[in-house]
Backbone as a ProteinNet text record, in pm:
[ID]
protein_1_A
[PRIMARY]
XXXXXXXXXXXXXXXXXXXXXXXXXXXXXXXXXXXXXXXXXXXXXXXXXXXXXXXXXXXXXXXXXXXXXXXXXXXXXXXXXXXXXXXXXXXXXXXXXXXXXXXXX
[TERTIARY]
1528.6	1420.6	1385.7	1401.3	1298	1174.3	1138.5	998.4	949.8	868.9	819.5	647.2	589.5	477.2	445.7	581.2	534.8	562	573.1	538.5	670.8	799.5	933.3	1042.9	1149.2	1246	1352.3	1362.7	1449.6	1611.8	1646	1790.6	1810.8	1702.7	1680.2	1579.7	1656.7	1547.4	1470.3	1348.4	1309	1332.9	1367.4	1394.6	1317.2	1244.8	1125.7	989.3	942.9	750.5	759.9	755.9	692.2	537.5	486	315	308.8	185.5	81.7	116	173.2	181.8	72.8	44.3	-45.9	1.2	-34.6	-7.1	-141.4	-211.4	-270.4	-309.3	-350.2	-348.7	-490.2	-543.7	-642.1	-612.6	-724	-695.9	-821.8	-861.1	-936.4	-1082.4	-1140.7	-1292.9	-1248.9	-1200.1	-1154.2	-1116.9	-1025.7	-923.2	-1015.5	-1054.9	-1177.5	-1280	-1311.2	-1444.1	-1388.8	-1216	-1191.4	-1107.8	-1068.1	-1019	-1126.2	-1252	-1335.7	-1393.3	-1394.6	-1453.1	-1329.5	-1216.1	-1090.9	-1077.3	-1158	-1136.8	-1209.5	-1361.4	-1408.3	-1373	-1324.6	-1276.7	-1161.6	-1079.1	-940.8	-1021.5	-946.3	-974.8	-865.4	-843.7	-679.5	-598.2	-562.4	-434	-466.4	-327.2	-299.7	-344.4	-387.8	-387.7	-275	-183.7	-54.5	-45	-140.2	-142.2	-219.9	-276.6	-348	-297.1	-206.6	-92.5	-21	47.8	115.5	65.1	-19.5	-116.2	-111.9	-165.4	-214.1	-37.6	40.8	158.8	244.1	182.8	263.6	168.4	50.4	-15	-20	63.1	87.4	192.7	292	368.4	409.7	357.6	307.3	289.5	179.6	122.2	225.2	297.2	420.1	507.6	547.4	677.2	617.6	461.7	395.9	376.9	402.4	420.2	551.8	633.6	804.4	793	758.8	805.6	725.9	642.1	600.9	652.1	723.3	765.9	885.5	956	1088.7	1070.6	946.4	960.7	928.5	855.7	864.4	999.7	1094.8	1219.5	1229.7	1140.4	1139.6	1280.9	1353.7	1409.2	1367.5	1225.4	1210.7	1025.2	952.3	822.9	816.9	688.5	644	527.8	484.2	310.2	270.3	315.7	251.3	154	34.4	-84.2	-131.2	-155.3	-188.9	-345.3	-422.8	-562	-580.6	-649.3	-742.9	-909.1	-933.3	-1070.3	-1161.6	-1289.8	-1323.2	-1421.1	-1419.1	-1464	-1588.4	-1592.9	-1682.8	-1842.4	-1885	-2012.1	-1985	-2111.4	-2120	-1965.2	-1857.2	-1715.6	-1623.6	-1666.9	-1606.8	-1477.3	-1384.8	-1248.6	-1188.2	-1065.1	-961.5	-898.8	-904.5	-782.7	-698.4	-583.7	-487.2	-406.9	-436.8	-415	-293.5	-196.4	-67.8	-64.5	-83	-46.9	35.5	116.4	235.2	232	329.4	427.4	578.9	563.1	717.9	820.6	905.3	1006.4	1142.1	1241.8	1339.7	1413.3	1487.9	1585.3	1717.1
83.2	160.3	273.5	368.8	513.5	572.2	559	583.3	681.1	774	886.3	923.6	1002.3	1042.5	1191.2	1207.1	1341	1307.8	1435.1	1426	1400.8	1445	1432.4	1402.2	1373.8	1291.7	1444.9	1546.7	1682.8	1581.3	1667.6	1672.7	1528.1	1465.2	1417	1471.6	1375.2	1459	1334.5	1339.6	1259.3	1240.8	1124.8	1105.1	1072.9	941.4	873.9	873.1	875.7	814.8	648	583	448.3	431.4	498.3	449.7	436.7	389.8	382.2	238.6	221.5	64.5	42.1	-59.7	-84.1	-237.2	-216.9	-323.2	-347	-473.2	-500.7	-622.1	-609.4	-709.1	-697.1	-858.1	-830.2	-921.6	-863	-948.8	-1022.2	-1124.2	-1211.8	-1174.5	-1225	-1184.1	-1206.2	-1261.1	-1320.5	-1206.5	-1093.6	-1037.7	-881.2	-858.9	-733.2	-760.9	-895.7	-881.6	-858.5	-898.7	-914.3	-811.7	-725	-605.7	-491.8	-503.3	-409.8	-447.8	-602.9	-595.6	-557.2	-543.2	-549.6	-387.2	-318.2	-171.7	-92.3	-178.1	-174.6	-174.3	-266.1	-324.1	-249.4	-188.8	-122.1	51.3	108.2	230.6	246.4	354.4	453.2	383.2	215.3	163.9	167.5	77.2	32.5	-115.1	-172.7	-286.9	-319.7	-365.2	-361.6	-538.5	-608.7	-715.1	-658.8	-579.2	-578.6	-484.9	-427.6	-283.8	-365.8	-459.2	-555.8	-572.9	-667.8	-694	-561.8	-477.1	-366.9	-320.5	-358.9	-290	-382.3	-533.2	-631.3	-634.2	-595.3	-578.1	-457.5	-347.1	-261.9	-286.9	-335.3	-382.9	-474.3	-531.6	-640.3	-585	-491.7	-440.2	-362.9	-299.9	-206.2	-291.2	-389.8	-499.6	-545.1	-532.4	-633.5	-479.2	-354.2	-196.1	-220.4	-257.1	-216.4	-328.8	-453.4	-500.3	-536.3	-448.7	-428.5	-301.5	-204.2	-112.9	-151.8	-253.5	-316.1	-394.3	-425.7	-527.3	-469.1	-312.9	-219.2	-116.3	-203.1	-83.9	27	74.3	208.8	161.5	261.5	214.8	345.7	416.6	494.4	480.8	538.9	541.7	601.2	771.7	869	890.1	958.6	995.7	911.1	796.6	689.2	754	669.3	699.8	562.3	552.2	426.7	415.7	353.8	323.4	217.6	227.9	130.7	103.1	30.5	-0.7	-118	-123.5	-258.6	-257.4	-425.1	-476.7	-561.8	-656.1	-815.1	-744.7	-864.7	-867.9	-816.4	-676.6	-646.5	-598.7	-555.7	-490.7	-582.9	-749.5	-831.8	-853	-747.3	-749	-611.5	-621.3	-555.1	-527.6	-428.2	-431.5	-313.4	-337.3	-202.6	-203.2	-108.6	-35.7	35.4	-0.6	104.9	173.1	306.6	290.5	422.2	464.1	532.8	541	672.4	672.2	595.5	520	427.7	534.9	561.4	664.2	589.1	621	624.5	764.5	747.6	904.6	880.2
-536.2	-594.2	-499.1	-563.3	-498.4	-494.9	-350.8	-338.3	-277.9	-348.6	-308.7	-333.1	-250.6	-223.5	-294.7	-326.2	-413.7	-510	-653.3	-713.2	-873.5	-757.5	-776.6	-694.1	-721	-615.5	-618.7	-545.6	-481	-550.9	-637.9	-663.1	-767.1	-802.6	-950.1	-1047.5	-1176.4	-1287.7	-1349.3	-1365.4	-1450	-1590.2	-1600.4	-1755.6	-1821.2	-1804.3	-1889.1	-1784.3	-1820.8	-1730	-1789.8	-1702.7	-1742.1	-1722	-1666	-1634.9	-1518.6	-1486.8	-1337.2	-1342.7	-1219.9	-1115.9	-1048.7	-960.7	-847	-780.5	-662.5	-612.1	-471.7	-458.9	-392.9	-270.1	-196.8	-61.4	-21.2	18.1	53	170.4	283.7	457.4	477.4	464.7	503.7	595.6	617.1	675.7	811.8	855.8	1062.5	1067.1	1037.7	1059	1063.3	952.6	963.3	1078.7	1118.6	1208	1322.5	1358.1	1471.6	1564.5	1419.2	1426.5	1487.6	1381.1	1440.3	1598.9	1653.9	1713.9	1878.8	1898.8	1907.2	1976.1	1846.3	1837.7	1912	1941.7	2000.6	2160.1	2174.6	2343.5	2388.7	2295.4	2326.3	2387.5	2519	2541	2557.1	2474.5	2530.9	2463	2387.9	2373.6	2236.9	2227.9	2028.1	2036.6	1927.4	1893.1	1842.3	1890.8	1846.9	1730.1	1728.7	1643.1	1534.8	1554.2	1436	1360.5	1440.8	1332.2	1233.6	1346.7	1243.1	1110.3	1132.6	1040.3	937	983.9	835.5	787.8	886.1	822.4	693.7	750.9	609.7	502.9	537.2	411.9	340.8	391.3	283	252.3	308	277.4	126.1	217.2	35.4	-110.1	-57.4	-188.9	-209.8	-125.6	-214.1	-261.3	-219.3	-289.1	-438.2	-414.3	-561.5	-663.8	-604.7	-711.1	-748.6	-669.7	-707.5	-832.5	-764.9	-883.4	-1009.4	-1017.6	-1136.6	-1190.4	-1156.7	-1184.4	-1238.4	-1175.8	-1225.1	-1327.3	-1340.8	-1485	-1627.4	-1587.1	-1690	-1704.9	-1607.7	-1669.8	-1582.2	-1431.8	-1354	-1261.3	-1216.1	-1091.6	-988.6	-987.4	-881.7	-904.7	-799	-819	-748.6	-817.5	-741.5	-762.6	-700.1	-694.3	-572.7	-470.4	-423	-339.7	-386.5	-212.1	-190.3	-94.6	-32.7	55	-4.9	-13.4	94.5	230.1	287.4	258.3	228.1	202.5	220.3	250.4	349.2	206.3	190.6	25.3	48.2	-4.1	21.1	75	128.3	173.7	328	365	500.9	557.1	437.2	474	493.8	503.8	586.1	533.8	432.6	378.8	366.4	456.9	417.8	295.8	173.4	65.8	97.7	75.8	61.2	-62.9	-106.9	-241.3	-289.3	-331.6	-361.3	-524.8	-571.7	-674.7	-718.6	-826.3	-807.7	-1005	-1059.8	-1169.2	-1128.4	-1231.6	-1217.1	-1355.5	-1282.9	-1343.9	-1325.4	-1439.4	-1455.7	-1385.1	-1356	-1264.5	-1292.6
[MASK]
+++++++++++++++++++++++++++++++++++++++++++++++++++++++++++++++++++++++++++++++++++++++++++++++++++++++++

């Protein structure tokens, strides 16, 4: 599957539009409190566990776009933007948001 952020894939053509996908992940309350508090304590470095972290959870949510894109028949998806956002009570949740046109090419 082909994945793009714009708005077309350079040197294909679209054939059909299948529709708007989405795919979503949400990270637990430990993980937001401990991140922020983490972010806090870090000067100058990376939180290199907690990258992890945000990286399989977009992760995720893009595997749970593809394959909903695949079960409507797309084998490419464009338009993608990818949404962080803190949810629940007092922020205490991570969601990350994928959503995209699932196209045939």
């Amino acid at each position: 599957m082909i994945l793009s952020t714009t708005p077309q894939i350079e040197g294909h053509t679209i054939r059909e539009y299948k529709g708007v996908v989405t795919g979503e992940t949400i990270i637990g309350a430990n993980f937001v409190k401990d991140f922020f508090a983490g972010i806090r304590d870090i000067v100058g470095g990376r939180a290199g566990s907690y990258e992890k972290v945000l990286a399989e959870a977009k992760d995720t949510s893009m595997q749970e776009m593809m394959q909903r894109a695949q079960a409507i028949g797309a084998n490419a998806i464009v338009g993608i933007d990818i949404d962080y956002e803190t949810i629940g009570a007092n922020g205490s949740m991570l969601m990350v948001a994928t959503s995209g046109t699932a196209v045939v090419i």
